[in-house]
C-alpha positions in Angstrom: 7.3 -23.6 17.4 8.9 -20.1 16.3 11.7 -19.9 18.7 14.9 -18.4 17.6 17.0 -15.5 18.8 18.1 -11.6 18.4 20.1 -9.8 20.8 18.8 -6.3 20.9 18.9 -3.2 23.7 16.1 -2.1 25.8 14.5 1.2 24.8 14.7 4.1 26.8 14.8 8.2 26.9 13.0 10.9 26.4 10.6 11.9 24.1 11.7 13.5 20.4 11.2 16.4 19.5 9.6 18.3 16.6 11.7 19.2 13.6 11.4 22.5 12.0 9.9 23.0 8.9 12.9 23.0 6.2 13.6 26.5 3.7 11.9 25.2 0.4 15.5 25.2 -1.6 16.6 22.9 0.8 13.4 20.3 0.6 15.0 17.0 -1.3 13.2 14.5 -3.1 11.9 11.2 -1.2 11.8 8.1 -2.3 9.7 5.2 -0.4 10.8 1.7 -1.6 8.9 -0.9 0.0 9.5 -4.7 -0.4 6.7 -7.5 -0.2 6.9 -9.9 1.9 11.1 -9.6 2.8 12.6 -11.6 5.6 14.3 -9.9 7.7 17.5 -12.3 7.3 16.9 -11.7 3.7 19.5 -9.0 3.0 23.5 -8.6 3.3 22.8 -6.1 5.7 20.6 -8.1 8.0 23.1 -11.0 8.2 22.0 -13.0 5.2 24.5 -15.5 4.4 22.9 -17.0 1.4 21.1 -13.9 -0.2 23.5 -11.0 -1.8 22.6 -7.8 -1.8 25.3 -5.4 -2.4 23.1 -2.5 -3.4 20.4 -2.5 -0.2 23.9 -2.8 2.0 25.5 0.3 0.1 22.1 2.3 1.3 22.7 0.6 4.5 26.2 2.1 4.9 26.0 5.4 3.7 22.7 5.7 5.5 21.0 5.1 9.3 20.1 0.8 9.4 17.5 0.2 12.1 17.8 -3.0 13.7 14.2 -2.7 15.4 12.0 -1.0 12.4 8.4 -2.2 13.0 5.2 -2.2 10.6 1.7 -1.7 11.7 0.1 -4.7 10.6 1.8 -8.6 9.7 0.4 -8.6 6.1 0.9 -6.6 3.0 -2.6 -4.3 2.8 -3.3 -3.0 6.1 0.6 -2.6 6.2 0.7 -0.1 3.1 -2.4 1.9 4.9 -0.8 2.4 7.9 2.5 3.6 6.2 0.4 5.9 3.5 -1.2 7.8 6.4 1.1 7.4 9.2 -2.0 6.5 10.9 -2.8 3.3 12.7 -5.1 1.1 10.1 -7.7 0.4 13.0 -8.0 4.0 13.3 -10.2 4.1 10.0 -11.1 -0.1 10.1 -8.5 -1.0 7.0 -7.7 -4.2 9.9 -7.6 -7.3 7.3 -6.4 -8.2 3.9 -9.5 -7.1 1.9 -8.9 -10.4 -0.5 -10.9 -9.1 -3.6 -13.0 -6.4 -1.4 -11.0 -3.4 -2.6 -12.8 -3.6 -6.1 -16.0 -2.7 -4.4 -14.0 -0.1 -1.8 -10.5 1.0 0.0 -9.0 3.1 2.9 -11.6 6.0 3.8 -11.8 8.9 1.4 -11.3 10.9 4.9 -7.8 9.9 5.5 -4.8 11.8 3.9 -2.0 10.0 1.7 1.3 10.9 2.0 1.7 12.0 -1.4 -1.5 14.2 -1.2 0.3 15.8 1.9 3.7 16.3 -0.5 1.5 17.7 -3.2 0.3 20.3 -1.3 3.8 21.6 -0.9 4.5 21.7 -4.4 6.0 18.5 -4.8 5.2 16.1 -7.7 3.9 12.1 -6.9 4.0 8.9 -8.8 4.1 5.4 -7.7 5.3 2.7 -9.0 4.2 -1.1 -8.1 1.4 -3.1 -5.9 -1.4 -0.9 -4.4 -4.1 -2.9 -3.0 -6.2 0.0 -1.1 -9.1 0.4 -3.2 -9.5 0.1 -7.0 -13.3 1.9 -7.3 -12.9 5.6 -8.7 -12.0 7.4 -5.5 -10.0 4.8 -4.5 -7.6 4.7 -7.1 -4.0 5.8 -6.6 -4.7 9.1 -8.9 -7.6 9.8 -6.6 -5.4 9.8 -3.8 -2.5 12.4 -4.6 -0.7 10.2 -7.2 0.7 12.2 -10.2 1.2 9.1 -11.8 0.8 5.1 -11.9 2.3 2.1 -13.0 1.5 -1.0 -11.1 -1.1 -3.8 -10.7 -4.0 -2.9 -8.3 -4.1 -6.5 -6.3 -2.4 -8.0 -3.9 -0.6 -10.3 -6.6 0.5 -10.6 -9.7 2.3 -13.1 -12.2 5.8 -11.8 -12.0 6.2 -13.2 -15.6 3.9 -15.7 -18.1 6.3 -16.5 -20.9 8.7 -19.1 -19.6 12.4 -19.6 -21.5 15.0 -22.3 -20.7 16.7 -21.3 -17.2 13.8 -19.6 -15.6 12.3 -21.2 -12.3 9.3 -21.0 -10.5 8.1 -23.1 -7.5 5.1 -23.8 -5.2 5.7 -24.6 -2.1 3.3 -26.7 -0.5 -0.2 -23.7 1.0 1.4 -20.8 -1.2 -1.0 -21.3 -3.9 -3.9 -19.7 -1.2 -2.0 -16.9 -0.2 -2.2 -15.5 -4.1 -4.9 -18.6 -4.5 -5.7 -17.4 -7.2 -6.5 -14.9 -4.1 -8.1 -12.2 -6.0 -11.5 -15.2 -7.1 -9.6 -16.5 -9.5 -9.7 -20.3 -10.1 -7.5 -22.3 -12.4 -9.2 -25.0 -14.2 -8.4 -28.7 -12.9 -5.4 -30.2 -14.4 -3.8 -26.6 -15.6 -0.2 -26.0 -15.4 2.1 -23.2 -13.7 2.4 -21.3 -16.8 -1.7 -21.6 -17.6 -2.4 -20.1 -13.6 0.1 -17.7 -13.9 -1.1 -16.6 -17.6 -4.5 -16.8 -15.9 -3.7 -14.6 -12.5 -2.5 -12.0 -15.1 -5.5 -11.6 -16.6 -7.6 -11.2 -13.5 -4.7 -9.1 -11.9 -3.3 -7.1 -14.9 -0.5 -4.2 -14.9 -2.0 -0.7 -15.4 -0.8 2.8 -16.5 -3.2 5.0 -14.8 -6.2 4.0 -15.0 -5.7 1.7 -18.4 -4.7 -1.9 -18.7 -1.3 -2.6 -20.2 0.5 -5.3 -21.7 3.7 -5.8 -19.8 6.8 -8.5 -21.3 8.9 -7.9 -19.3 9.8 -9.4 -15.6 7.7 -7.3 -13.5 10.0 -6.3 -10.7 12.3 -4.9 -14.0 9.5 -3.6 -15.2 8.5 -1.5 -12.0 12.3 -0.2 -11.8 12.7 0.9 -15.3 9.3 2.9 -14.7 10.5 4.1 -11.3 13.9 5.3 -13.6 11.0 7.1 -15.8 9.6 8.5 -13.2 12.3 10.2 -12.3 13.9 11.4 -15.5 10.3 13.1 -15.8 10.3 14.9 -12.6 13.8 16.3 -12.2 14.2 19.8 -11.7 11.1 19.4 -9.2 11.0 18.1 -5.6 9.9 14.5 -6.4 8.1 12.1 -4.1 8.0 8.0 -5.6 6.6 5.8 -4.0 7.9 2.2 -5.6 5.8 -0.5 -3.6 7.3 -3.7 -5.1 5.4 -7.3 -5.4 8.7 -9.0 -4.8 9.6 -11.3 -3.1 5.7 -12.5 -2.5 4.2 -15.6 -4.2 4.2 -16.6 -6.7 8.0 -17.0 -6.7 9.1 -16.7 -10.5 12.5 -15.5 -11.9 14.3 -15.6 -14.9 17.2 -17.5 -15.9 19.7 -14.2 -16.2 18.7 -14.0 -11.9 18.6 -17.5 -11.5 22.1 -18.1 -12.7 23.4 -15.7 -10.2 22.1 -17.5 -7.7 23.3 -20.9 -8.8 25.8 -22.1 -6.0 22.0 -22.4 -3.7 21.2 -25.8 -4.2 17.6 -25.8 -2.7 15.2 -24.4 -5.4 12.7 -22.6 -3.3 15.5 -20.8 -1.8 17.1 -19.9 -4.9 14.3 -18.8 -6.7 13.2 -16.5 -3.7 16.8 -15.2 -3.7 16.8 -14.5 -7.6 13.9 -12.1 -7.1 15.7 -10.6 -4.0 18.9 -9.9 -6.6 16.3 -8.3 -8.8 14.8 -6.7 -5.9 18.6 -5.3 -4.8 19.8 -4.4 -8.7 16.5 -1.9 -9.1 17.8 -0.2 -6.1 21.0 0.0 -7.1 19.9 1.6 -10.6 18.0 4.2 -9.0 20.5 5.3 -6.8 22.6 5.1 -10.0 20.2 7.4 -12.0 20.2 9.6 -9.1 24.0 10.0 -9.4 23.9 10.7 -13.1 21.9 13.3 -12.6 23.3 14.7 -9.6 20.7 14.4 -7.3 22.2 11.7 -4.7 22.5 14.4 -2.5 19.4 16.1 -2.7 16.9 12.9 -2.5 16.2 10.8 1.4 15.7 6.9 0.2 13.6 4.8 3.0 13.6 1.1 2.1 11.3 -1.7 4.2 9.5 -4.7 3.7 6.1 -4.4 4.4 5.7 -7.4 6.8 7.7 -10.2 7.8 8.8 -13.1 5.4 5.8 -16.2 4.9 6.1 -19.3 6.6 3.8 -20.7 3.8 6.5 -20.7 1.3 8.7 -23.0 3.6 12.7 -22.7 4.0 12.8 -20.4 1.0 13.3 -17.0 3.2 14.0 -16.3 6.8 12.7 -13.8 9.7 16.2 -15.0 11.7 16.8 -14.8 13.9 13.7 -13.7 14.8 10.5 -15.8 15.9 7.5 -16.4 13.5 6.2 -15.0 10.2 4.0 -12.8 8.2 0.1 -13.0 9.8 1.8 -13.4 13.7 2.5 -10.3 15.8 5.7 -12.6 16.9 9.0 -10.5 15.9 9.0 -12.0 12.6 5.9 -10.9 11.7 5.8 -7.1 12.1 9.8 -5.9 13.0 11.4 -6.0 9.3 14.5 -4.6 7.4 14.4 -0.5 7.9 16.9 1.4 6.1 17.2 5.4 5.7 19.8 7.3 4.0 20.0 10.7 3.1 23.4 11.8 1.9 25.1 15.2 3.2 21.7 15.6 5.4 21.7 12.3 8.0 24.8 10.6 9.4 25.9 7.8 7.7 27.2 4.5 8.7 24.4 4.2 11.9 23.1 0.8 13.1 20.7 2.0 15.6 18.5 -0.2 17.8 16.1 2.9 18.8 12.3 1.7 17.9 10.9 3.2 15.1 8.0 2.2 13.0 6.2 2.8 9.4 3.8 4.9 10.9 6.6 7.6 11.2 7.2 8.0 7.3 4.9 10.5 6.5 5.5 12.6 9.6 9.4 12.2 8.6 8.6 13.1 4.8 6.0 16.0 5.8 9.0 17.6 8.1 11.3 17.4 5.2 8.9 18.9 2.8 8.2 22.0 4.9 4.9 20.5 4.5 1.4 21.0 6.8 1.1 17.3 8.8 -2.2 16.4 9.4 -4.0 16.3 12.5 -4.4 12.7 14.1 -0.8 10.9 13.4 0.4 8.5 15.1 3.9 8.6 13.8 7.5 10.4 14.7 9.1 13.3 13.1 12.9 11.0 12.8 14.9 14.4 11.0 16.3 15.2 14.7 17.0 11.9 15.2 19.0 11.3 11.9 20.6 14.6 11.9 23.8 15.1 13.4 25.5 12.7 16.0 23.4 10.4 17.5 21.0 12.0 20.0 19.4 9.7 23.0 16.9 7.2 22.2 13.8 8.1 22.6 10.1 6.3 24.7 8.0 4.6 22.4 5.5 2.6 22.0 3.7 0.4 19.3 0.3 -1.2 19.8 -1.1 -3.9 17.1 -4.6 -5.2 16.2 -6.4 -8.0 14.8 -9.8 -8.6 15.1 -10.2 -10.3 18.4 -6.2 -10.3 19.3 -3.9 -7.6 20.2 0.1 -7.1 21.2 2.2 -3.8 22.1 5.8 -2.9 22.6 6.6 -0.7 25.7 10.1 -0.3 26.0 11.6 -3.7 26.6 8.4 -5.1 27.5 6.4 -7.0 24.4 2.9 -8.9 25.4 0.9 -10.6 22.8 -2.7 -11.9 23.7 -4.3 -14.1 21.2 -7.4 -15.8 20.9 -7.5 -19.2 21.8 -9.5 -22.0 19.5 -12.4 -23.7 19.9 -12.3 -27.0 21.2 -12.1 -29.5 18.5 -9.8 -27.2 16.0 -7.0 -28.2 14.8 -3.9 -26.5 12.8 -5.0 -25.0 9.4 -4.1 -22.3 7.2 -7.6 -21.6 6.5 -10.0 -22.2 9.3 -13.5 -20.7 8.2 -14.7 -17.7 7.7 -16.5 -15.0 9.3 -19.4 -13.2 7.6 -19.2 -9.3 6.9 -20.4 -7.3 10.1 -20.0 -10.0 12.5 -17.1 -8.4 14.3 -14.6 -11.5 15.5 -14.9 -12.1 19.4 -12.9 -13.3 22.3 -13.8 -17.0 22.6 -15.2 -19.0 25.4 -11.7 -20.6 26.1 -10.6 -17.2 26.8 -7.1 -15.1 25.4 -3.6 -16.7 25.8 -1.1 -14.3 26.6 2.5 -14.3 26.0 4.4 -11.6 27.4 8.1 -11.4 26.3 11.2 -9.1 27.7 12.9 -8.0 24.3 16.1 -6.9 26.1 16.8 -10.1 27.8 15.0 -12.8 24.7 14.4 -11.3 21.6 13.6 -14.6 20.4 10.3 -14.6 22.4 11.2 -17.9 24.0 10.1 -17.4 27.6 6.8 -16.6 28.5 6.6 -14.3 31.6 3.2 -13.4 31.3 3.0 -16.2 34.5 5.6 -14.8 36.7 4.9 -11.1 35.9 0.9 -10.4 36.1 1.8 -6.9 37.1 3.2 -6.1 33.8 0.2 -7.9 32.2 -1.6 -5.8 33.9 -0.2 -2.5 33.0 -0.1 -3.5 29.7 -3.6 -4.2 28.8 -4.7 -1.1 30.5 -2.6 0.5 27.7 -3.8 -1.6 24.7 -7.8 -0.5 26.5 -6.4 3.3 26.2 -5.4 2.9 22.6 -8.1 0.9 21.7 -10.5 3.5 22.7 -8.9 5.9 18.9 -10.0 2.6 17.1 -13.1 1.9 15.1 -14.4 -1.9 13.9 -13.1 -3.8 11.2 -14.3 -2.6 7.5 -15.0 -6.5 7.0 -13.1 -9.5 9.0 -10.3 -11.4 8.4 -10.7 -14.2 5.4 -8.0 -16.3 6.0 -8.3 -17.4 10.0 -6.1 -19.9 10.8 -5.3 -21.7 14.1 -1.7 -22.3 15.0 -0.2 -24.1 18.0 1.8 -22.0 20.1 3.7 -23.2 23.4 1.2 -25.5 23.1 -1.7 -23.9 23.2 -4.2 -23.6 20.1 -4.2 -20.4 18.9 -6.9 -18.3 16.5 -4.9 -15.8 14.2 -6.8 -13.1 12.3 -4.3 -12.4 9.7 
């Protein structure tokens, strides 16, 4: 069971309104910096008493912290599509992990990328780090408004392959699959942690454009020294970077000089997962202090997130608390993650705001900043009104999820979550068959579970109303019906299907 706790406020108000277009002199640069994987009791900010990270908590304080920032999906690639377009991923079928199927395709060549909507108002575009929507030309991240790239094209990568005294790596028991060799990859029996990850390199090297690179050096330093780059290149033009890290995701690897910072945390997995979270936190913190030195602190809007919930695969090593459940679940823990903001002289600073927002309302956000034209069909929210100034009133909102056969939303205080059930005979496993390509993923014959949670009253999704309150069931799937209606099927289905237990029922996930 997931059960843990979160006290949070109900959600209520009017709608927001649209934000001007901003006078070009005025248009700052953006930068998106998205963590993998990041529990959402992984930071200083978010209450993390084990994990230090002074640099996130600066951008915390001088910025707006939201304490119920949701993603669009519970794992890392239809995550990144949804935030890219601002657009729900079912909308154009990017539903699953594609697990090796974005070297034959990606997201849609009809949606529009962020940084293809900042480039049309003169801005210039790099990213930095993981992309894992498509590696085919016309897929590629230069295909898709990007300036620039640095970054591996997978899901995962060997964060480093030449191991020196001090460094640490671990395995906890089922992470192996979830970078198993997950890009059809296969260590040879009897191989050791430094011959997969040497291998995993190989099949999922670092590239610089469109050309494979050698890379030394520790890849989360490696993506902020190229971020820094970035940067130094584009100054004296609006700049948009978009630094999608790997870290903390498997394989959990760190070097001695992060390690030993980290030495007064006696479990490994937990201080190896911490080690890449201080490498994580000191990139940030050299950004913001390259944007200093160059005096454009003022002038630049910073969003930090974790694309997803922290994995329960990799054990104790991170935390979703006090939330309930992990990456793959539509549980809190799952899909609401750490969601900072700060723009300095232009939003207040200082805010810890419980108002629900999501990823989906980046690109709106950024395109509103920009002065730029925002493309017809997103699903996001213009935030500038709500950052600006003193706090104005919360405002309605809500979220809807998919996967496959399985579906949740948020309406105000109200959460449901209706899941598949499992066959009769199937027991808890990570990996519980397959489903071929174009065989869309059904309801089964034992029917949907569904959980429906008040927020306001348990935010550690502990009590199941969904009994007591059929009414609210009711209303609810009528909505999640409405919204399914903007959705098409599934580009291919889910390759990792597990079946957890739940309040003791057998449950099918489609992560």
């Amino acid at each position: 069971m997931f059960n843990k706790s979160l006290i949070l406020a109900a959600v209520a108000g009017a709608s927001l309104a649209a934000a001007p277009a901003l006078a070009a002199p005025t248009r700052p640069n953006i930068i998106v910096i998205i963590a993998d994987d990041l529990g959402y009791g992984d930071t200083g900010a978010y209450g993390s008493p084990r994990v230090k990270t002074p640099n996130i908590d600066a951008l915390a304080r001088e910025g707006v912290r939201f304490t119920q920032g949701y993603v669009a999906h519970p794992v890392c690639a239809p995550s990144r599509a949804a935030l890219l377009t601002g657009r729900y991923q079912t909308r154009f079928g990017y539903e699953f992990n594609p697990v090796g199927r974005d070297r034959t395709g990606g997201v849609s060549r009809d949606e529009v990328f962020l940084p293809q909507v900042l480039k049309g108002a003169g801005y210039s575009t790099g990213m930095v780090g993981k992309w894992h929507l498509g590696q085919p030309s016309g897929y590629h991240p230069l295909d898709r408004g990007f300036d620039s790239f640095f970054g591996i094209m997978t899901g995962a990568t060997a964060f480093m392959t030449d191991f020196q005294a001090g460094d640490e790596e671990i395995t906890p028991p089922g992470a192996e699959a979830s970078f198993g060799l997950a890009e059809g990859v296969r260590a040879p029996p009897g191989a050791t942690e430094a011959e997969k990850m040497a291998l995993l390199r190989r099949a999922a090297p670092v590239y610089r454009g469109r050309e494979v690179v050698e890379e030394g050096a520790y890849l989360t330093d490696a993506f902020t020294r190229e971020a820094i780059s970035f940067i130094d290149a584009a100054a004296g033009r609006p700049f948009f970077l978009y630094l999608a890290h790997a870290a903390p995701h498997t394989p959990l690897q760190a070097p001695a000089r992060y390690i030993t910072r980290n030495r007064d945390i006696p479990d490994k997995g937990q201080r190896v997962y911490a080690a890449m979270v201080t490498a994580l936190d000191d990139g940030v913190g050299r950004i913001r202090a390259e944007l200093k030195a160059r005096d454009l602190e003022r002038n630049t809007v910073i969003v930090f997130l974790s694309d997803n919930g922290c994995a329960g695969y990799i054990g104790t090593a991170c935390t979703n608390g006090p939330l309930n459940g992990f990456k793959g679940l539509h549980l809190e823990g799952g899909v609401r993650v750490p969601y900072i903001i700060s723009g300095p002289g232009r939003f207040r600073r200082g805010g810890v705001e419980d108002q629900v927002v999501s990823s989906l309302d980046i690109l709106p956000t950024a395109a509103a900043l920009a002065g730029a034209t925002l493309p017809k069909g997103t699903d996001g929210e213009n935030l500038v009104p709500y950052l600006s100034g003193p706090k104005p009133k919360d405002f309605a909102r809500r979220l809807f999820w998919r996967s496959g056969p399985n579906y949740a939303v948020r309406d105000g205080a109200w959460k449901l979550w209706s899941v598949n059930r499992a066959e009769p005979g199937e027991t808890e496993s990570l990996s519980a068959g397959i489903t071929p390509d174009g065989v869309q993923a059904r309801v089964s014959a034992q029917g949907a579970y569904d959980m429906l949670y008040n927020l306001a009253e348990d935010p550690g999704e502990s009590r199941n109303l969904a009994a007591t309150r059929p009414e609210v069931v009711a209303r609810l799937k009528a909505e999640i019906t409405e919204w399914d209606r903007g959705n098409v099927p599934a580009q291919w289905t889910s390759m990792r299907q597990a079946v957890r237990r739940h309040e003791g029922q057998m449950l099918k996930i489609y992560p």
